[in-house]
Each structure stands twice: as C-alpha cells, then as structure tokens.
C-alpha positions in Angstrom: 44.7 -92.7 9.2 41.2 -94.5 9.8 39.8 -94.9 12.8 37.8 -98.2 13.7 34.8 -98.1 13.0 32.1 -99.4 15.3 30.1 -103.0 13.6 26.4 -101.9 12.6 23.8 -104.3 11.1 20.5 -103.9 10.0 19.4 -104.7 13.2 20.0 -101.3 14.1 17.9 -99.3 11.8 15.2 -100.3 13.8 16.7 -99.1 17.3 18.2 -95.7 16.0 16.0 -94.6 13.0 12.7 -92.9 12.8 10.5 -95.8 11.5 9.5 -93.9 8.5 11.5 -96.5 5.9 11.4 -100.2 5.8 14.4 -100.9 3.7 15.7 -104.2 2.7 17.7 -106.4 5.2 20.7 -106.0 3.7 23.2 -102.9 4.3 24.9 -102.2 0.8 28.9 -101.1 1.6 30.5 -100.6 -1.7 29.7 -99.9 -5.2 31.8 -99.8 -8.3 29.4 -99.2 -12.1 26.5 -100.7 -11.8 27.6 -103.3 -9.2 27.0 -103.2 -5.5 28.3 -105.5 -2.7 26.5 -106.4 1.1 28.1 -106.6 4.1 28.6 -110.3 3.8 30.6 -109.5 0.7 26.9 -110.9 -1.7 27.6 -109.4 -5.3 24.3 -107.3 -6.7 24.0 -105.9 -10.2 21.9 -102.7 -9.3 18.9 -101.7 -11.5 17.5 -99.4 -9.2 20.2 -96.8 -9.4 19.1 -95.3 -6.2 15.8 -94.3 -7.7 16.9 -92.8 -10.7 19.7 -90.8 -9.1 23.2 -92.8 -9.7 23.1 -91.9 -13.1 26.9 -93.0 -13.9 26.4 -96.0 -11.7 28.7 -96.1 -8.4 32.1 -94.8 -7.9 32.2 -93.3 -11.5 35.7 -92.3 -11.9 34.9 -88.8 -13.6 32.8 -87.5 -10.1 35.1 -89.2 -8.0 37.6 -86.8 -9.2 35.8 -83.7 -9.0 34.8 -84.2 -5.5 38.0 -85.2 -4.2 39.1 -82.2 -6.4 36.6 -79.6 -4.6 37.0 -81.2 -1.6 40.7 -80.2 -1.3 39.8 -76.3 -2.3 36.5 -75.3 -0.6 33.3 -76.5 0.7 31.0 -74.1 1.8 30.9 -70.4 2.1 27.0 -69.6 1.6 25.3 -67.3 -0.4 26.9 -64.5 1.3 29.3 -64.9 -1.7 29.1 -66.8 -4.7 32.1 -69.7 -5.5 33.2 -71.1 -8.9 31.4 -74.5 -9.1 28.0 -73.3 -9.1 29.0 -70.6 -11.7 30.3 -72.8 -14.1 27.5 -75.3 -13.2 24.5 -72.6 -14.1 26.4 -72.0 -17.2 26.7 -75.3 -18.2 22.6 -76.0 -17.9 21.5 -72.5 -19.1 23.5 -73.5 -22.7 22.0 -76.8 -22.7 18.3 -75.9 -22.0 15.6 -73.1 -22.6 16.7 -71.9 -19.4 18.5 -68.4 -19.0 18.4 -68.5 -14.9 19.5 -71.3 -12.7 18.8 -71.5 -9.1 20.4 -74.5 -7.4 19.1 -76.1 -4.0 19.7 -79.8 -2.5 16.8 -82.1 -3.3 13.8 -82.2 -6.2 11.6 -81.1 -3.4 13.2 -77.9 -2.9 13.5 -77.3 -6.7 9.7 -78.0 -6.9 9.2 -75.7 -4.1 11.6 -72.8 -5.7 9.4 -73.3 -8.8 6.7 -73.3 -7.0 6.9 -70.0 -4.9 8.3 -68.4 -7.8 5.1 -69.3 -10.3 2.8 -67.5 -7.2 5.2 -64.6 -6.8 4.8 -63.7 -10.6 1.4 -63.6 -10.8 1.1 -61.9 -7.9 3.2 -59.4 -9.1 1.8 -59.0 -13.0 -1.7 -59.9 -11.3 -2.0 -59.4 -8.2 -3.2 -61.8 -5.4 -6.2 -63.4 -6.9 -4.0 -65.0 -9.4 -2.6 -67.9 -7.1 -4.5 -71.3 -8.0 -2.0 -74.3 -8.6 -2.9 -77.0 -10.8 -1.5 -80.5 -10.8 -2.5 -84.4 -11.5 -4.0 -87.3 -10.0 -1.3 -89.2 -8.5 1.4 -87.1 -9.0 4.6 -86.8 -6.8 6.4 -83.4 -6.0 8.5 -84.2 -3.0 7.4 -84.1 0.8 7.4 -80.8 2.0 4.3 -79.3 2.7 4.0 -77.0 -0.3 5.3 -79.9 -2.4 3.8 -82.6 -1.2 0.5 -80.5 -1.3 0.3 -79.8 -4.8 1.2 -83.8 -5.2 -1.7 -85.3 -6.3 -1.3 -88.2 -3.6 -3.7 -87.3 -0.3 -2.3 -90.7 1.3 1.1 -88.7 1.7 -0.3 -85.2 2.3 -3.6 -86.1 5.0 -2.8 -86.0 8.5 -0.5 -83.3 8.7 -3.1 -80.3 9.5 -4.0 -78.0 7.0 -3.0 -78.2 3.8 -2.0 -75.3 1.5 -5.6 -74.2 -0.2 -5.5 -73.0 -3.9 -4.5 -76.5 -5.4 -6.7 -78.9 -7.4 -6.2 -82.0 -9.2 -7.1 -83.4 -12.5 -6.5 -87.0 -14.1 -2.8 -86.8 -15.9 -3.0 -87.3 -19.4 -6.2 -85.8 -19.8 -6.6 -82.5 -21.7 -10.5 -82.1 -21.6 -10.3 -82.4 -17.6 -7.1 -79.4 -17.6 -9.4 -77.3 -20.1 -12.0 -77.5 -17.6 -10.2 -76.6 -14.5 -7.7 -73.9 -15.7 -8.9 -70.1 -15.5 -7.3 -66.8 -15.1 -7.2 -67.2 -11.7 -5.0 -70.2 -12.0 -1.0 -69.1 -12.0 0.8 -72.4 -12.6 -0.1 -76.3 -13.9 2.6 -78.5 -12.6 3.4 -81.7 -14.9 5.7 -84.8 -15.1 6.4 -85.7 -18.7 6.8 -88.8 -17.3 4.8 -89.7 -14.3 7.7 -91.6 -11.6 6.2 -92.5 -8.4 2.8 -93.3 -9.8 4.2 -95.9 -12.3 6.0 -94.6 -15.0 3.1 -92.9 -17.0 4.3 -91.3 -20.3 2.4 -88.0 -21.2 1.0 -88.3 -24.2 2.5 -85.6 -26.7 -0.6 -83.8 -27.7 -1.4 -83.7 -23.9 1.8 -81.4 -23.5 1.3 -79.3 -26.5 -2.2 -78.9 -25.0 -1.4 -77.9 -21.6 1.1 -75.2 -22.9 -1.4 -73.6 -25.4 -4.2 -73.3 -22.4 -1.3 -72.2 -20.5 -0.5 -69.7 -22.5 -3.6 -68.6 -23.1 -4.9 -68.1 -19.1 -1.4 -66.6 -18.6 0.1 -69.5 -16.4 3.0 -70.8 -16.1 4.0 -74.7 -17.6 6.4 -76.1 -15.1 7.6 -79.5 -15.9 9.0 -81.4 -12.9 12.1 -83.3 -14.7 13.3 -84.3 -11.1 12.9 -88.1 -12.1 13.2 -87.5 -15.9 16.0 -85.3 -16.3 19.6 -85.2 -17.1 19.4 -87.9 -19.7 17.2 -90.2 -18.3 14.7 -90.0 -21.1 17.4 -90.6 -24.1 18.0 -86.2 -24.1 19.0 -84.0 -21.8 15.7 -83.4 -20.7 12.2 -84.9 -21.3 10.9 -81.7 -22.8 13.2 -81.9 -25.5 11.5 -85.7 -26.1 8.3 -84.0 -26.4 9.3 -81.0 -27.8 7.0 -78.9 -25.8 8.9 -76.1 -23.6 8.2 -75.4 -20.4 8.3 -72.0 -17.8 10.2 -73.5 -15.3 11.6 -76.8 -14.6 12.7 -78.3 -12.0 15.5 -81.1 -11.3 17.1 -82.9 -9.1 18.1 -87.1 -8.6 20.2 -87.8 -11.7 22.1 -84.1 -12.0 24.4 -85.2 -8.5 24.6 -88.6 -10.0 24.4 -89.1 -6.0 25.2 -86.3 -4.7 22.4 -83.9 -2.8 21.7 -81.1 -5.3 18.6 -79.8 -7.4 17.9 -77.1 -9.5 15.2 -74.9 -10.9 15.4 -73.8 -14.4 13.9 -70.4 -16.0 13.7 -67.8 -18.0 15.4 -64.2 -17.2 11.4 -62.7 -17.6 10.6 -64.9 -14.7 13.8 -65.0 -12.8 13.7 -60.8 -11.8 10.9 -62.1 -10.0 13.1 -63.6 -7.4 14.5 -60.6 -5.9 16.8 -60.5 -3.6 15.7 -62.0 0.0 12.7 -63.5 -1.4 14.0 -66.6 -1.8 17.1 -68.5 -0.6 18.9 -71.7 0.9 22.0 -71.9 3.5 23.5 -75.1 1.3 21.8 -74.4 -2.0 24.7 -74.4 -4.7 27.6 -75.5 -2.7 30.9 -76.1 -4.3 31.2 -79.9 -3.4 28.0 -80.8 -5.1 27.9 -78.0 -8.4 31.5 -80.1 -8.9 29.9 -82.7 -9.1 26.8 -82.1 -11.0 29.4 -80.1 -13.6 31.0 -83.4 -13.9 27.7 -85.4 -14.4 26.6 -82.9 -17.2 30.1 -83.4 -19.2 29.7 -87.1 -19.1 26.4 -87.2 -20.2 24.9 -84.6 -22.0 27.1 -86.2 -25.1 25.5 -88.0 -28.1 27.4 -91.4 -27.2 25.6 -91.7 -23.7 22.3 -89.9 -24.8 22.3 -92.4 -27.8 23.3 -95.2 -26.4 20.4 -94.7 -23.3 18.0 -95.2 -26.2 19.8 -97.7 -27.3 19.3 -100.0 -24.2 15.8 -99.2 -23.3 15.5 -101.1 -26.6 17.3 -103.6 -25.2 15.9 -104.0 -21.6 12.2 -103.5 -23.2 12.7 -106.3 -25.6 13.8 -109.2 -22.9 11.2 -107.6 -20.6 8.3 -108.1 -23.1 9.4 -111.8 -23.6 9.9 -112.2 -19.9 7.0 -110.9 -19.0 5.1 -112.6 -21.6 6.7 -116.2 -20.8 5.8 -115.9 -16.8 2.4 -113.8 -17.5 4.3 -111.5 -15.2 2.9 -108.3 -16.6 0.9 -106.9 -19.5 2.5 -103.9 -20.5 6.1 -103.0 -20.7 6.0 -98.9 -20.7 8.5 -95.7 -20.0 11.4 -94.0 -22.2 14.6 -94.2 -22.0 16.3 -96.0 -18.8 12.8 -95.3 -16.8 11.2 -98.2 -17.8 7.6 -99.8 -15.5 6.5 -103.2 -15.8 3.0 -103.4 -15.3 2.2 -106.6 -13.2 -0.9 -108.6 -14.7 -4.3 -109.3 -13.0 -3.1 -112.6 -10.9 0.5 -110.4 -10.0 -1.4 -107.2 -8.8 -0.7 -105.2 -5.6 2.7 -107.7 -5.6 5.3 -105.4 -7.1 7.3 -106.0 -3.1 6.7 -109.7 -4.0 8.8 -109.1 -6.8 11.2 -106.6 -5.5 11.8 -109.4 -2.9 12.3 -112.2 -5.9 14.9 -109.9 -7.5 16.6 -109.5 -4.6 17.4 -113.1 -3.5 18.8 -113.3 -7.2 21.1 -111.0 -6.5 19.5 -108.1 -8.3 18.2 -104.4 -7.1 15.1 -103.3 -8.5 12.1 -100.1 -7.4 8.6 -100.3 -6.9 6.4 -97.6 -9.0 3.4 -98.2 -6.9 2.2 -101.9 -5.5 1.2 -102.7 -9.6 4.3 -101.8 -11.3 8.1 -102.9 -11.3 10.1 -100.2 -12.0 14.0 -100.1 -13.3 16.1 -96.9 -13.5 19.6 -97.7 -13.9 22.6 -95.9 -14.3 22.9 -94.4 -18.2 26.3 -96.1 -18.7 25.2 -99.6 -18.0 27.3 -102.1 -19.5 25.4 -104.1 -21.7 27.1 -107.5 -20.1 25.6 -106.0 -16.8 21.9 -105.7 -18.5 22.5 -109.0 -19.6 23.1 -111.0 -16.5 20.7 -108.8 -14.4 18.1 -110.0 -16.6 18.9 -113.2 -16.5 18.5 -113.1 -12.8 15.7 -111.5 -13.0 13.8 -114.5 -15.5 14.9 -116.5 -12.5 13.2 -114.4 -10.4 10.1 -114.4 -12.3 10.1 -118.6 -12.6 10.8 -119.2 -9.1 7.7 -116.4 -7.9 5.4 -118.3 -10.7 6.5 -121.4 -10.5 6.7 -121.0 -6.5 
C-alpha cells in the first residue's frame, strides 16, 4: 500500500538543501525512454540524459527488471562476503576490456580515487616513495573529493578547501610537447580523458594518446584513462580507448555503466591489481547487489553491435541538423564530440551564454547540459528513438530563433 505523500515544490530546495546546486524550477516526476514529465504534468524530450548517465533513457524495461529482480533476493551484505551480482558483473567487463581485475565502488569519483591510490601504491612498492608525482590536464574534471578533485585541473573547484594534495601538476590537454616536458621517473601516473566532459567536450587527438602511452611506458608510469563520462558505449564502442586504440593501465568508470543507478568501477590489469592487498583499499557499498544487477543488465543491452552501431549512427544524425542549426542562427562555430557526447561551441556574440541557452531549450520543452559557460552539451540516452531526436531538435531550432531573434 502507498502511503501519502507529503506535496513538495521547488520552492523547497531552497529551505532544505545545502545551496550548493541551482537546478532548474521545475521538479521532473516520471520518465519513460527518452521522455520526462514535470510536476504540472509539461512533456520534455530529454537530451541531457542526466549527464551522460541514463544511458537506456528512463524506465528501460531490461533494468527495471533486474532491480526489482535483486531487490526481491538481497541488497547488501558488504565486503565481509562477496554476492553473485558483482561476480558476474566483473566477469562481464574483464571479457569486454583489457582489464583482468575489477574493483567496483558508487560514483566516477571513487573509481578515480581507487585508480588513483592504486597508481601511488605501485610505484611505491616497485620504487619506492620518491616515485609519487601525478600528472593531469588543464581543465580536466576527476570528481570532488579531495584527491580527485586535486589532481582535476580546475583550481576554481579545488581552492578554498585548505591544502591541497602536493605532487600533482598540470599541462594543456592535447598537448604532447608540454607532457614530454613534465613527465620524469619520478612521476607514477598521467591521468587523461579521451574525451574531455566538463571542460567542453574536447576530443584527444589520436597521436596525443599514442604519445602519452609511449612516454608512459618509457618513465615507468601508469596511463589511466578516466572513461567516467566516455564509457560504456558512449563513444560508439564500449569504451573510448577502443576509439583510439591506445590501451590504458587503469580506467576508471562510472555515469553510464548504472544507466542511473549509483555505481563505478576501476579497471586493471592482474600485474597491478596484487597491488591492492587486502585492507589497503575498500568501500562499505562498493559492489552491492542492487546496483552490479543493474550495471550487468546495462552491459547486455549495450555492449551489442546494434546499439554500439546505431550510437554512431545518430551522432551523424544529431551533428548534421546541429551544423545547419547552428549555422542558420550563427549559434555556434563548431559542432565537436564522438558518439552521443556531442558540444556545441557557442560563437563570439553567444559566448559565456550556454545557461541562456539551456534556459531557451527548456521553455521548448527540451533538457539539455552545459559543458562550460561556451559550450552546449547533449548526452542522451544510446537508444534514442530517432522520432525523439527529431522533434527535440525541432524544439531546439525554435529555441535558437526565439534567443536570436529575441
């Protein structure tokens, strides 16, 4: 039986909630593909798939039936013992990938933090201590903790928290001359997005990858690819590595492999894994059966040539209209990403207005992201219909004529 729920509006966000978000005034109640409804019962198509994480879309039948599967059997038992859905779920990812060692935690944060710790604690065991220097890129996002959010290459999100972790530096992304010039045996890890997220969807370049892993290889560090906003099909394969065709040490992931559902995982090799011993790393929810069920389901669904195919197929789709849309507004310049990660970059008269835009979208009926105040950014589920793409663009040009045409 339900019980009545007590009436909330956005109102209350503001009375109850640390002010650290400002989200949208509306509250949305109820999803079903890539369609979400308001409170007031408003019909949105949604193109901002919860940052890159609803990779089925909302309500996907296939996950819906594997939690209310696992949530009839077990939930939680810890890492005291091991359980079934995390089993099966490691297996599933270490077949798929380089990997031969999964270790699963909640968020991308924690899975950048896991790889993280682990890249320090293998140097300092094949090195010793010396060996500890982190390298990462200019405007980079790792998540928010203070190890993480350290090594991000973003001091607006890291300053004013006291001291920061010492032994990370930052050069431009994209930039292989700059890496050269900063890695040395002292430096144990350099942490890359193939795709830079946060920042506003910056591809790497592929001889930028190859690159890194050759001075990598060469100083003895370790190539950890943060795949937290890139993974799990995002990209058009499994993984962006396999895009790029450059493999990494360690990855991490997170967002997409729940399809909404709290999970992450770090990916590596059995060399690097007997690292980890045991009590030197851990996590009290890390691999619990609700959400390895899950994340089990996502993987079936769509690590298949069908859905990694057709991915490719509508980033075609979406970049053409976007180009044109663009183009006929002046809008933005560039039109850039892979896969169903895709940044519009706003022109000259448009920049620093990508909220003024999220805004537009949104009294058309239409969710959108931000990549940074100069980009538009769309990450949609995988499984999009095409109808869906179509009429969420069409709201979108309206968007754009009534924001230029004011």
């Amino acid at each position: 039986m339900s019980v009545e729920q007590a009436p909330v509006q956005r109102a209350d966000f503001d009375q109850v909630m640390v002010p650290n978000y400002a989200p949208a005034a509306f509250i949305p109640v109820r999803g079903a593909g890539s369609r979400v409804w308001d409170q007031a019962g408003r019909e949105l198509i949604d193109f901002a798939g919860g940052i890159a994480v609803n990779v089925l879309g909302h309500a996907h039948p296939a996950l819906v039936g594997a939690l209310t599967e696992q949530a009839n059997k077990l939930w939680h038992v810890s890492n005291v013992f091991t359980n079934e859905p995390a089993l099966r779920l490691a297996h599933k990812l270490v077949d798929a990938t380089f990997a031969d060692r999964a270790f699963f935690c909640n968020s991308g944060a924690e899975a950048n933090e896991a790889a993280f710790k682990l890249a320090r604690r293998v140097a300092h065991d094949r090195f010793g201590p010396e060996k500890h220097e982190i390298i990462a890129t200019v405007n980079s996002f790792h998540g928010r903790t203070l190890f993480t959010v350290s090594v991000g290459g973003q001091p607006k999100y890291s300053d004013g928290f006291g001291p920061k972790i010492t032994g990370i530096s930052h050069v431009p992304y994209n930039d292989l001359e700059a890496l050269k010039a900063q890695i040395s045996d002292k430096t144990c890890a350099v942490v890359i997005e193939p795709i830079q997220g946060e920042s506003g969807v910056v591809p790497a370049d592929v001889a930028y990858l190859q690159g890194a892993r050759e001075l990598c290889d060469k100083h003895n560090a370790l190539l950890i690819f943060d795949e937290v906003q890139t993974g799990v099909g995002r990209t058009g394969e499994l993984f962006a590595y396999m895009h790029y065709g450059v493999t990494p040490d360690i990855l991490s992931s997170a967002k997409s492999l729940g399809g909404g559902f709290p999970i992450g995982a770090m990916l590596t090799t059995e060399a690097l894994a007997k690292h980890l011993t045991v009590g030197t790393h851990g996590t009290t929810y890390g691999g619990n059966p609700l959400a390895c069920a899950v994340a089990s389901a996502v993987l079936d669904v769509v690590n298949t040539p069908e859905v990694l195919a057709g991915v490719k197929a509508k980033h075609q789709k979406f970049k053409a209209r976007l180009e044109q849309i663009g183009e006929k507004y002046g809008l933005f310049t560039q039109v850039r990403g892979v896969g169903l990660l895709i940044g519009c970059v706003l022109s000259e008269a448009w920049k620093g207005k990508a909220k003024d835009v999220f805004n537009a979208a949104e009294k058309e009926g239409l969710m959108v992201l931000q990549a940074g105040p100069d980009v538009v950014r769309f990450a949609p589920s995988l499984v999009i219909d095409d109808a869906d793409i179509d009429e969420g663009l069409d709201r979108f040009e309206r968007a754009a004529a009534k924001l230029t045409q004011g």
